[in-house]
C-alpha positions as CSV (number, residue, x, y, z in Angstrom):
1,X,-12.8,20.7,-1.4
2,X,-8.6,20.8,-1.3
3,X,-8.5,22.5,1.9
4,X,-10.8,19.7,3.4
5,X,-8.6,17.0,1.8
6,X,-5.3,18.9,3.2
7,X,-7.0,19.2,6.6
8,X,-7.5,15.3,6.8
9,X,-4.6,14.6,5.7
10,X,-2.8,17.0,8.4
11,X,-4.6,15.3,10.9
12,X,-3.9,11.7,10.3
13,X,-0.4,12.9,9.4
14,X,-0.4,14.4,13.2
15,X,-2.0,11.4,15.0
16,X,-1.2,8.9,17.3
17,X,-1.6,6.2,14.8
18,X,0.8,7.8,12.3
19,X,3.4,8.8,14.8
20,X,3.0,5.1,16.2
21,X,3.9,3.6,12.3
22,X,6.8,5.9,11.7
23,X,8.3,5.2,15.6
24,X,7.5,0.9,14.0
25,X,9.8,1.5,11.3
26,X,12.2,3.9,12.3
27,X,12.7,1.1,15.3
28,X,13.3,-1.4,12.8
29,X,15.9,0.4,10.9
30,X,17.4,1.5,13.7
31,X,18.1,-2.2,14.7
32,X,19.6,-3.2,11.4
33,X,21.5,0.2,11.6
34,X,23.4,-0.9,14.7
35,X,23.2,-4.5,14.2
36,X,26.7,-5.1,12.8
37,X,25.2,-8.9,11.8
38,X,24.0,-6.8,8.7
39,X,26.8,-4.8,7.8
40,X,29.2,-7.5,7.6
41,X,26.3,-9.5,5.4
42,X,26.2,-6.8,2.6
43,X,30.3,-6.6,2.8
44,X,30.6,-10.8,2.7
45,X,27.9,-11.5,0.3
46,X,27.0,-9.7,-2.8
47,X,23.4,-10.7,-2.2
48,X,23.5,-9.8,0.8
49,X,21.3,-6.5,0.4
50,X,18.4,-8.9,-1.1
51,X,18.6,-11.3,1.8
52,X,18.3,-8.4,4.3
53,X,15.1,-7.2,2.3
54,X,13.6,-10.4,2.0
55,X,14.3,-10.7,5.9
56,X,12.4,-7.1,6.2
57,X,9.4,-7.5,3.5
58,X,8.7,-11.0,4.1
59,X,5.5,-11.8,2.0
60,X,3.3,-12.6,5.1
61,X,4.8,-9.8,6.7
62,X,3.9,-7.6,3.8
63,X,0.1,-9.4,3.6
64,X,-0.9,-9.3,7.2
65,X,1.2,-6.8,9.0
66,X,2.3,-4.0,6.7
67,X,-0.9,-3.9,4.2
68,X,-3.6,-4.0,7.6
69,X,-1.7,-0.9,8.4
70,X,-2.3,1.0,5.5
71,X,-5.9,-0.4,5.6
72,X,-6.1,1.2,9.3
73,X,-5.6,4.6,7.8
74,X,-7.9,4.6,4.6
75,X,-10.1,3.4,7.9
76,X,-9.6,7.0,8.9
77,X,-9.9,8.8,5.9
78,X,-13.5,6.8,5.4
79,X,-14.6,7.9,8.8
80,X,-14.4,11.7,8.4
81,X,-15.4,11.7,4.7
82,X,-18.7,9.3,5.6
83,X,-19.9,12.2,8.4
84,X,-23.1,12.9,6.8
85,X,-22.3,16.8,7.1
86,X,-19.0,16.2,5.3
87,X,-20.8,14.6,2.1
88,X,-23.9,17.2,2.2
89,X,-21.1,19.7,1.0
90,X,-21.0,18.4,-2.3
91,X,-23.0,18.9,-4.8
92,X,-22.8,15.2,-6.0
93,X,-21.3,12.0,-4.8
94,X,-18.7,11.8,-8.0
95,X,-17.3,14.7,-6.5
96,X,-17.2,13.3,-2.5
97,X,-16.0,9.9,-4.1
98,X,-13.5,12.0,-6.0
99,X,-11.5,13.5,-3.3
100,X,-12.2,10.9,-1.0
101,X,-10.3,8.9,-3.9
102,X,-7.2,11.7,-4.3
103,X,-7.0,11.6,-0.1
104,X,-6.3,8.2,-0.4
105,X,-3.7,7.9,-3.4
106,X,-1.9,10.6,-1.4
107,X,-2.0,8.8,1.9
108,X,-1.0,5.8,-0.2
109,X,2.2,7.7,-1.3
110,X,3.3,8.5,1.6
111,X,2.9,5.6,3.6
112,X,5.1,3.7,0.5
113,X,7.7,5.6,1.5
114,X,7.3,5.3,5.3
115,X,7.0,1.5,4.9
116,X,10.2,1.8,2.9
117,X,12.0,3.8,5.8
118,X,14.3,0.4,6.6
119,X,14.9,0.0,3.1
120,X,16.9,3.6,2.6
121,X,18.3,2.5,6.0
122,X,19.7,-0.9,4.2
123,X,21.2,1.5,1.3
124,X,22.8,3.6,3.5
125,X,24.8,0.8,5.3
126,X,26.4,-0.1,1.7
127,X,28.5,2.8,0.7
128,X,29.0,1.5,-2.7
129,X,25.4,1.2,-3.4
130,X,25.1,4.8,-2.5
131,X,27.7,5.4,-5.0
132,X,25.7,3.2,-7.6
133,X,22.6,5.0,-6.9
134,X,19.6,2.8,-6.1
135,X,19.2,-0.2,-7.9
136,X,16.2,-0.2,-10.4
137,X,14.5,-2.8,-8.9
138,X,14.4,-0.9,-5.4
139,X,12.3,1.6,-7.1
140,X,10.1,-0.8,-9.3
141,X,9.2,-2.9,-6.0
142,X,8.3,0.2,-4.4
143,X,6.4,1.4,-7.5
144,X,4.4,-1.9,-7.1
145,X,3.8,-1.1,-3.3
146,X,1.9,2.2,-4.3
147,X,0.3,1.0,-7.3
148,X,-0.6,-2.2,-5.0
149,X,-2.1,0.3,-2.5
150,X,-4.1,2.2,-4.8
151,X,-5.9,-1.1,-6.4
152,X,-6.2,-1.9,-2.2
153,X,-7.8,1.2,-1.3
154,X,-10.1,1.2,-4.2
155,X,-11.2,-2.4,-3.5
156,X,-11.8,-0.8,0.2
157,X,-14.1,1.7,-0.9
158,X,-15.9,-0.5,-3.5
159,X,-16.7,-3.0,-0.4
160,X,-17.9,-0.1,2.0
161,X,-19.9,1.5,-0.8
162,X,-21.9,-1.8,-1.0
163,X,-22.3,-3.3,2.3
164,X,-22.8,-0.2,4.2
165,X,-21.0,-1.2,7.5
166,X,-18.2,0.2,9.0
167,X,-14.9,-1.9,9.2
168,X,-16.4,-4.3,6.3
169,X,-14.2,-2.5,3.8
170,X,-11.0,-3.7,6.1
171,X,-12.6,-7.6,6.7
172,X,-13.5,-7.3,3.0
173,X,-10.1,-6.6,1.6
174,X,-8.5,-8.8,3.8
175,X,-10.6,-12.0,3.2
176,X,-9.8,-11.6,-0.3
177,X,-5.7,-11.4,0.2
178,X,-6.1,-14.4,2.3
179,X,-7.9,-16.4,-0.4
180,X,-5.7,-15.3,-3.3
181,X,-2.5,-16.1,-1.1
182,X,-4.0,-19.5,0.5
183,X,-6.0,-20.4,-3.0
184,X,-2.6,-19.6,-4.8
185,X,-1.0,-22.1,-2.9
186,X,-4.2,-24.6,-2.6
187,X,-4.1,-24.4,-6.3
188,X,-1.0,-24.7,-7.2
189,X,-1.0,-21.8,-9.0
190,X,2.0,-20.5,-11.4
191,X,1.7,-16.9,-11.1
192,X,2.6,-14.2,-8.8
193,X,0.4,-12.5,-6.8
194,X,0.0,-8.9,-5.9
195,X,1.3,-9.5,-2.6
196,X,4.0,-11.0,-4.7
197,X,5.0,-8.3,-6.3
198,X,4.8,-5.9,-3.6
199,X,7.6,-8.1,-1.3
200,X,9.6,-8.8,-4.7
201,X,8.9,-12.4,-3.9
202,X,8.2,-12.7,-8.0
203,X,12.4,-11.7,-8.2
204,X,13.1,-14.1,-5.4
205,X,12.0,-17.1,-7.2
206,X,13.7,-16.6,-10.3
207,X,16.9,-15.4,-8.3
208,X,16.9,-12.8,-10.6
209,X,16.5,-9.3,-9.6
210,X,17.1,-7.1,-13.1
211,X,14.0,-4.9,-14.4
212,X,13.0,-6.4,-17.5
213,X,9.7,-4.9,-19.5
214,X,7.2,-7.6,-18.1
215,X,7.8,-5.2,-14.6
216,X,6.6,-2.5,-16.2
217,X,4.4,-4.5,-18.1
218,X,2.7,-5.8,-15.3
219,X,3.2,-1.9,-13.4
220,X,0.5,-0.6,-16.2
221,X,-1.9,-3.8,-15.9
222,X,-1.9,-3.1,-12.5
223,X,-2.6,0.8,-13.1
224,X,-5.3,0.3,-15.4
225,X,-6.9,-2.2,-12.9
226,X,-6.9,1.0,-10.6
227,X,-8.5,3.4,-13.1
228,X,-11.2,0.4,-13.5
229,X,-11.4,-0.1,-10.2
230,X,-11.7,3.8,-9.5
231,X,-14.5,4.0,-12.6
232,X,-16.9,1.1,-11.0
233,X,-16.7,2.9,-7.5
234,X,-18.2,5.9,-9.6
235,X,-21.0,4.3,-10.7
236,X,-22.0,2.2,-7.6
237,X,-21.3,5.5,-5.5
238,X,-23.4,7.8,-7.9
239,X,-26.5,4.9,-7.3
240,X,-26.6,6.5,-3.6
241,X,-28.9,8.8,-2.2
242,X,-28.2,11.2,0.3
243,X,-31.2,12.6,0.8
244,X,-33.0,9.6,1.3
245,X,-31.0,8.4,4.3
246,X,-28.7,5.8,3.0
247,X,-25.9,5.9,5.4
248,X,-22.4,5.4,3.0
């Protein structure tokens, strides 16, 4: 089902929606591009470049803005792969849940790097960064960002596969982001979050932004809770019965 999975993607690539998030953050790097408020930062202050990011990936901003977004399109995906005459093409559900699975980690990847648009904009207003190369920790944050998505997605689909209602994979996965990021702070909790990771808020508190091996560590935990993720959607999805009118 590749050519199915391609023509999805082509046409949430090609929507409205999409062409509305890339104009979002092409806007926003346009306005630190010709905001000279920024350039003079970066040349003034050697952490300059983090403060500017911080500004951009707030936390919050990451949690309720940036991460619904991405939920808004694996919204998409779930609506033409649910059409009842799109799953009676497989011969099993592991198969549907499969590609419905490798539409999403795709999607994921690219919106990483769409979301990271201001970013490359940020490194292009420091000529001596360029020069550098990116820093490590540019790439690790944004390696966090689409292992984060995948675990998102995944909890997405796990939700939808159980309750059976449209829109309660969304509600689900963002009810659980606000109780980790409120209960976190409730609790007093000393550890970061996933959210945490994806705005390098865990680098901000240290005031330490070098790659050690806890980030990639913590880069592999997060990928096996994927695969794990990914292996319980299997079973709960192959549970379902198509032929006897369960709508998933």
């Amino acid at each position: 089902m590749k050519i199915f999975t391609k023509r999805i993607l082509k046409e949430i690539l090609t929507s409205k929606v999409m062409l509305l998030i890339i104009g979002l953050y092409c806007s926003l790097g346009g306005y630190i591009y010709l905001n000279h408020r920024f350039r003079n930062m970066l040349i003034k202050n050697s952490r300059g470049i983090y403060i500017i990011y911080h500004g951009i990936y707030f936390q919050m901003i990451v949690a309720y803005i940036m991460i619904p977004i991405f939920l808004i399109l694996i919204c998409k995906t779930s609506v033409y792969f649910n059409h009842r005459n799109v799953i009676l093409k497989y011969k099993n559900l592991k198969g549907w849940f499969r590609d419905k699975n490798i539409t999403n980690v795709i999607l994921a990847l690219i919106y990483t790097l769409i979301m990271n648009i201001p970013l490359f904009i940020i490194l292009t207003l420091d000529v001596s960064i360029l020069h550098k190369g990116i820093q490590p920790i540019f790439i690790i944050v944004m390696l966090f960002q689409f292992i984060g998505f995948l675990i998102l997605q995944s909890l997405y689909l796990i939700i939808e596969s159980v309750i059976n209602f449209r829109g309660s994979g969304f509600f689900g996965v963002m009810f659980l982001i606000m109780i980790c990021e409120f209960g976190k702070i409730g609790l007093n909790l000393d550890m970061n979050s996933l959210v945490e990771y994806m705005s390098l808020v865990n680098k901000a508190v240290v005031n330490n932004y070098n790659t050690t091996v806890i980030d990639f560590f913590i880069l592999g935990v997060y990928f096996v809770t994927f695969i794990l993720m990914y292996k319980i959607g299997i079973n709960i999805i192959t549970n379902k019965d198509i032929d006897g009118g369960k709508k998933i």
